[in-house]
ZAMARGU-4260 file (C-alpha; in steps of 0.2 Angstrom, whole numbers, plus 5000, padded with zeros to 4 digits):
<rodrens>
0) 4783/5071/5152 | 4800/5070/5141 | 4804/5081/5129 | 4817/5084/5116 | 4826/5098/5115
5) 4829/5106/5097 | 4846/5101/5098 | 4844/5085/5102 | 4829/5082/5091 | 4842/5088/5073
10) 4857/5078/5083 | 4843/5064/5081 | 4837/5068/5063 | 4857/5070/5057 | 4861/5052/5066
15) 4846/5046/5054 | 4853/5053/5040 | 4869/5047/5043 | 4866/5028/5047 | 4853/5029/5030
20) 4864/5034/5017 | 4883/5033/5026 | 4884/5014/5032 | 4878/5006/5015 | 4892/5015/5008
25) 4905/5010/5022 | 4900/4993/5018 | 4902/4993/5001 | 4918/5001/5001 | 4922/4989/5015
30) 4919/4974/5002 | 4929/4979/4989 | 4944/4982/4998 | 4944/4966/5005 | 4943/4961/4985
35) 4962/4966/4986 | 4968/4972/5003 | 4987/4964/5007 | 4994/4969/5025 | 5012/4973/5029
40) 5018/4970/5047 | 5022/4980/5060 | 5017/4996/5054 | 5028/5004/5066 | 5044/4999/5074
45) 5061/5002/5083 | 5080/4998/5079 | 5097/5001/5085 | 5112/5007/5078 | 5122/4991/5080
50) 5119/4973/5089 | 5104/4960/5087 | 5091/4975/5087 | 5098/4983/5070 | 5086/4970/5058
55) 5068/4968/5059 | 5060/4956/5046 | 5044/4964/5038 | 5031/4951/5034 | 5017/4957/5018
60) 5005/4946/5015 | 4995/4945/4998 | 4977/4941/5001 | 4973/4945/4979 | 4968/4934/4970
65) 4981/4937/4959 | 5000/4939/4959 | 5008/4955/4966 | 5028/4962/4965 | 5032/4974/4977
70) 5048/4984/4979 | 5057/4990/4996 | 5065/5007/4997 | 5070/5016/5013 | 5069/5034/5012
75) 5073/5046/5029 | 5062/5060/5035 | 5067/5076/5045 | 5049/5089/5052 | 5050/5108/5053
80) 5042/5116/5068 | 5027/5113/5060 | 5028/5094/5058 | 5028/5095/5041 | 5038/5081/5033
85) 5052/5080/5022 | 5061/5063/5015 | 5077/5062/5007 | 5084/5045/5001 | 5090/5033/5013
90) 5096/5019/5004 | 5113/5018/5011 | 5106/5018/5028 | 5098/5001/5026 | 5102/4984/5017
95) 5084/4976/5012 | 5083/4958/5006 | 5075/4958/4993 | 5073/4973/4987 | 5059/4965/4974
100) 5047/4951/4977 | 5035/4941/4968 | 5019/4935/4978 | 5010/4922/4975 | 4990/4923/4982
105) 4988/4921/4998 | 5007/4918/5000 | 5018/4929/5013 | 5035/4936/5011 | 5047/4940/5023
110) 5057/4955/5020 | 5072/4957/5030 | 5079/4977/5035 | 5095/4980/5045 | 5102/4996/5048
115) 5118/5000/5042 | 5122/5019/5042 | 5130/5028/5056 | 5133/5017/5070 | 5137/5030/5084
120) 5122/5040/5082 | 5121/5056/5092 | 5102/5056/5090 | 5088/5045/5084 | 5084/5046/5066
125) 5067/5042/5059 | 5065/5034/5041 | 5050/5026/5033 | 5051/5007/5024 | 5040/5010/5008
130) 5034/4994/4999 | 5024/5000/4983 | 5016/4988/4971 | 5024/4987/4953 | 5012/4985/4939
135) 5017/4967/4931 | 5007/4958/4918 | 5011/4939/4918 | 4998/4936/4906 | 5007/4945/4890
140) 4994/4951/4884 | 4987/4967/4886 | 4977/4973/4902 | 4961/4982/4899 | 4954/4981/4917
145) 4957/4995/4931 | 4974/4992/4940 | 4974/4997/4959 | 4989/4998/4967 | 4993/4998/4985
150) 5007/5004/4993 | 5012/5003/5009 | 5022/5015/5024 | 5029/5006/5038 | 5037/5021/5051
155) 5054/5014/5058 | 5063/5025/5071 | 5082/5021/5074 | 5090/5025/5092 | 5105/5022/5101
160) 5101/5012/5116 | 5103/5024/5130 | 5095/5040/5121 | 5080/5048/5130 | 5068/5061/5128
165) 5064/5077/5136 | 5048/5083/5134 | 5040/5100/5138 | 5027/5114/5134 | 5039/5131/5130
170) 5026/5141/5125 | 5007/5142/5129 | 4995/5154/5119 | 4982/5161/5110 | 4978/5158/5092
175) 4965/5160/5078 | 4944/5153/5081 | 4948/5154/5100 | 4958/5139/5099 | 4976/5139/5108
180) 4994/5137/5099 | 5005/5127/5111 | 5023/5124/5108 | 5031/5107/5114 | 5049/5104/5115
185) 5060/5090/5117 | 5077/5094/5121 | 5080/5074/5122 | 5093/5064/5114 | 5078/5051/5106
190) 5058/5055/5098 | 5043/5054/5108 | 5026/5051/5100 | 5013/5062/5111 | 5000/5046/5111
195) 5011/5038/5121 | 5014/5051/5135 | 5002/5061/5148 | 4996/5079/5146 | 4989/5086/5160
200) 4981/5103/5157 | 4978/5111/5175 | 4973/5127/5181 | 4987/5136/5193 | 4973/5145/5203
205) 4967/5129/5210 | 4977/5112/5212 | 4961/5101/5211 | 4953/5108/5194 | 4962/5098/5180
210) 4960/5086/5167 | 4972/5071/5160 | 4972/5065/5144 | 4979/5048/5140 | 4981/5037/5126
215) 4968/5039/5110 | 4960/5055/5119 | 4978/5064/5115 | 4976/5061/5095 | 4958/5073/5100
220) 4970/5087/5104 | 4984/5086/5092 | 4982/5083/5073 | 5004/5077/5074 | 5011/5064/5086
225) 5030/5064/5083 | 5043/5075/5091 | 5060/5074/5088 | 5073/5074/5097 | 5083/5093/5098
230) 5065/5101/5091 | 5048/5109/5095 | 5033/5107/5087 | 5021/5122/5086 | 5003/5115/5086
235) 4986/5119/5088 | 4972/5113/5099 | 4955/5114/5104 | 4952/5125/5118 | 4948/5114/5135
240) 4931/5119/5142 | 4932/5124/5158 | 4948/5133/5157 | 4953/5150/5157 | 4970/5151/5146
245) 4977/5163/5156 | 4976/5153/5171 | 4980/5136/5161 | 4995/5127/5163 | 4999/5110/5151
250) 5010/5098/5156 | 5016/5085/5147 | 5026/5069/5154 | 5030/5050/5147 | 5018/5037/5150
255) 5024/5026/5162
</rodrens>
């Protein structure tokens, strides 16, 4: 005879619930954003200093109804230890044409960014190429309807051709709700994102008990990605069953 276990049966009960009240909302949400959702691509990229790899173009495409005018800033960002984020104007690292643009429905605009600070950079810089929508009435009359406005961040890294990264686990411990604090360095001369490397968390007892984490399963651990260069990142994570943290050992390598 099969039987359900209490947890099973309110794991049951809550998926239910969920799928009752949750998905008609997901759909309607989904329906009006495709009422004014535009797209901005690539969302993430990579220049050099100097050469044929210091412009990218940035395509947005307006799938309104309406016209929209976006304007294209460039502002740098820097992290504590913590991976908090800081930005700071970066202008005159970047000449962006145009810096303003009117587009039509379901037209798309190409916005061309090249890199123009420092050429002989020691490290690699990260910067983010914002495109935020400005209000614009081309009726001339007044606007009494709801005005949404959608901005957008595209993440642009900037390294010198031949930089690397070095990647490790300094510190290893303890912290608050039983989970651990992990401290990951990079003592490289370019960033590393941590969903594009391989942590293996092992035990040091035994060789053979170990478990590897790849690709979307790391961005279950961590709650940041980037590290930058000539920095550590102090993070917490869940504790991984089955392993003792004083026997643990975390390693962390690029994907190749």
């Amino acid at each position: 005879m099969f039987t359900l276990t209490r947890s099973q049966i309110n794991k049951q009960w809550l998926h239910s619930v969920i799928k009752f009240f949750i998905t008609p909302s997901l759909l309607l949400l989904s329906s009006i954003h495709a009422g004014f959702a535009q797209s901005v691509q690539p969302m993430v990229y990579e220049l050099e200093p100097i050469g044929s790899k210091s412009s990218i173009d940035l395509r947005i495409e307006n799938t309104k109804n309406s016209p929209i005018t976006y304007e294209i800033n460039a502002v740098k960002i820097t992290h504590d230890e913590y991976g908090n984020e800081t930005q700071t104007s970066g202008e005159n690292d970047f000449l962006i044409y145009p810096p303003q643009t009117l587009i039509l429905p379901g037209k798309r605009q190409i916005i061309k960014v090249k890199y123009i600070g420092e050429p002989q950079l020691e490290l690699s810089q990260t910067y983010r190429i914002l495109a935020n929508e400005l209000p614009v009435n081309l009726s001339g009359g007044e606007n009494s309807g709801v005005s949404v406005a959608m901005n957008f961040s595209t993440l642009c890294n900037v390294s010198p051709a031949n930089s690397t990264p070095e990647i490790s686990v300094a510190k290893l411990e303890q912290a608050s709700d039983g989970k651990w604090s992990i401290t990951i360095a990079n003592d490289g001369t370019r960033f590393v994102r941590l969903t594009e490397t391989v942590i293996e968390v092992s035990n040091i007892n035994d060789a053979k008990d170990k478990k590897v984490f790849r690709n979307e399963y790391i961005s279950d651990l961590f709650d940041k990605n980037l590290v930058a260069p000539k920095s550590i990142l102090k993070l917490t994570m869940p504790a991984i069953e089955g392993f003792d943290l004083e026997t643990t050992k975390i390693t962390i390598s690029e994907r190749s």
